[in-house]
N, C-alpha and C positions, 0 to 999 in steps of 0.2 A: 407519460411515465417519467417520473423522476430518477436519477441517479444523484449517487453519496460518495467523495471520496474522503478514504483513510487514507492518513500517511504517516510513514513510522520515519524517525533520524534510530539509525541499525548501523551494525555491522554487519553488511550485508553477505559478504561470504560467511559470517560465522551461523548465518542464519539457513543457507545451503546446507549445511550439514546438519540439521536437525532433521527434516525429514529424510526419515528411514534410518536414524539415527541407531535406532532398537535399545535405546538406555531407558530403564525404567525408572532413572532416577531424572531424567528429563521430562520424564511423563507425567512424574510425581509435580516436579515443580510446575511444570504449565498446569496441572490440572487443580495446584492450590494457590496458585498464582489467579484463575477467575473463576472457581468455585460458585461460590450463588450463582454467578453470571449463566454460568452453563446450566443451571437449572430454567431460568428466565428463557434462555433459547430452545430449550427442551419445549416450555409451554407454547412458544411462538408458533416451532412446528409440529406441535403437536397432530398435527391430524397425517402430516407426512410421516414421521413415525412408527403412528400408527396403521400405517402401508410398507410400511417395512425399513423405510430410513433409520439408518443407525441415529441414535441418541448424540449428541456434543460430546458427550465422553467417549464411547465408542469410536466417533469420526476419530478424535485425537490420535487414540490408540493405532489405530488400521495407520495414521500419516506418521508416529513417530516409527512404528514398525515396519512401514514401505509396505503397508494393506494388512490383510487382503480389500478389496475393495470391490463397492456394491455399484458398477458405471451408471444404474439410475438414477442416482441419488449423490452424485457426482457432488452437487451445491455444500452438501454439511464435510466433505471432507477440504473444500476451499476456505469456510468457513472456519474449519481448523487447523489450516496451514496459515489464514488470517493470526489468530490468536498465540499459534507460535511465535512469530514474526513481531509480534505486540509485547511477548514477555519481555522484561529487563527491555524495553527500547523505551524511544521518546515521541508521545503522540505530539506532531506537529497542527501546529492553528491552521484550521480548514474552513473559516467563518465566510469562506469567497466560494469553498466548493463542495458545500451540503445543503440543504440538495443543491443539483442544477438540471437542466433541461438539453435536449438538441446536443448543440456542438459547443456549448462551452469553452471546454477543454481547449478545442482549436482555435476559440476567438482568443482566449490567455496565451496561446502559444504566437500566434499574431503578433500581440501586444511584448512577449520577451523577445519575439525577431526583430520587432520596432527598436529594443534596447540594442541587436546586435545579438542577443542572448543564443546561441546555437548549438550550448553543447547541451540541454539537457530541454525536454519537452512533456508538458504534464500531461498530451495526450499520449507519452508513452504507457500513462498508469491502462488506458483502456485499450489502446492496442498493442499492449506490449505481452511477451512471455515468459511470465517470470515465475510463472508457478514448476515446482518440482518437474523433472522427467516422470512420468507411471501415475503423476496425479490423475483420475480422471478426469474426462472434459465438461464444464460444464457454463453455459450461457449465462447465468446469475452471476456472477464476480468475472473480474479480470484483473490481472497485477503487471504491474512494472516494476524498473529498478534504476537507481541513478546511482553509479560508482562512488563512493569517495574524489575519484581525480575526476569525472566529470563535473560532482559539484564545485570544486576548485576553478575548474574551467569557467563554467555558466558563470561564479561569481567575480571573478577576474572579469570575463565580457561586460556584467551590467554596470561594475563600478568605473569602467573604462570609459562606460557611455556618460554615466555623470559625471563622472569629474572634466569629461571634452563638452560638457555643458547640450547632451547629446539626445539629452532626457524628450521621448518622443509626448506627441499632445494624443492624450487617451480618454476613450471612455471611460466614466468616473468609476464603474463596476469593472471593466476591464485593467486598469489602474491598482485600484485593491487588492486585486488578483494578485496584479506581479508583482508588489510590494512583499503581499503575502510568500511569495516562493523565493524572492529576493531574502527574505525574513530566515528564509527554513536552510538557504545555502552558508546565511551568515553565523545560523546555528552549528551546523556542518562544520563550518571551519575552526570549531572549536574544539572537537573529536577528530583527531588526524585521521583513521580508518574508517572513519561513518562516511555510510550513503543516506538513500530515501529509499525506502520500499513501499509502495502506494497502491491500493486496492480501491477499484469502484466497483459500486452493488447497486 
């Protein structure tokens, strides 16, 4: 089975306080912010649904208002703290990590330790805890999050290693990788308060 990671450039504490927000003028915007879209994932799960899973609009509602929530069905309210988290952000290039397979994640992580790179790790997106406190739990999605000042750090470490002429010899897919994340820190540094907020499905 394949895994997909999203990654947003966010402000990531301003993105904590959306869930359970209970603004309905936040609800308003997310929900005409991806409009068609939430219908297209209505038809996706359609047959869960129609077992009692809330609708994409419903999940939103239940997450900006902190529930009530249905714990079977746990996935479309991730689903919807996804799409929060997507509003007003910057979807960052993932051409290295959609799909992937296995461990991935930790051969790229490998490959930014090979740079020295240690303050930030993109298998934090899949073991990490980044979803709201009261979200329910559910195995289809996982989230992380990379500070503002960590990504400072990570990119401070990788440009330390090139410019010491430090640049380690890599798999050419592994390589891509961390040029890729190298890419999204360099982004980063151009929003003083952005992080990464990164979901794999």
């Amino acid at each position: 089975m394949s895994s997909f990671l999203t990654a947003y450039l966010t402000h990531v504490e301003n993105k904590h306080t959306l869930a359970g927000c209970a603004s309905e003028a936040v609800l308003q915007d997310v929900l005409g912010y991806f409009d068609a879209s939430l219908d297209r994932a209505d038809r996706e799960f359609a047959d869960q649904i129609a077992d009692g899973a809330p609708t994409a609009r419903e999940a939103l509602r239940a997450v900006v208002y902190g529930g009530p929530y249905q714990e079977e069905h746990a996935f479309q309210y991730r689903y919807a703290y996804r799409r929060l988290c997507g509003t007003d952000a910057m979807s960052l290039n993932n051409r290295s990590f959609g799909p992937f397979r296995g461990l991935w994640l930790d051969e790229v992580d490998e490959g930014l330790r090979a740079y020295g790179v240690t303050a930030v790790s993109v298998s934090d997106f899949f073991y990490g805890s980044g979803f709201p406190a009261g979200l329910p739990y559910g195995p289809e999605m996982s989230c992380g999050e990379w500070s503002a000042e960590q990504c400072r750090e990570a990119l401070r470490q990788f440009e330390q290693a090139e410019r010491a002429g430090l640049a380690p010899e890599l798999d050419r897919a592994v390589a891509a990788a961390v040029e890729e994340v190298a890419e999204w820190l360099r982004t980063a540094r151009e929003f003083e308060e952005y992080g990464v907020i990164g979901f794999v499905s």
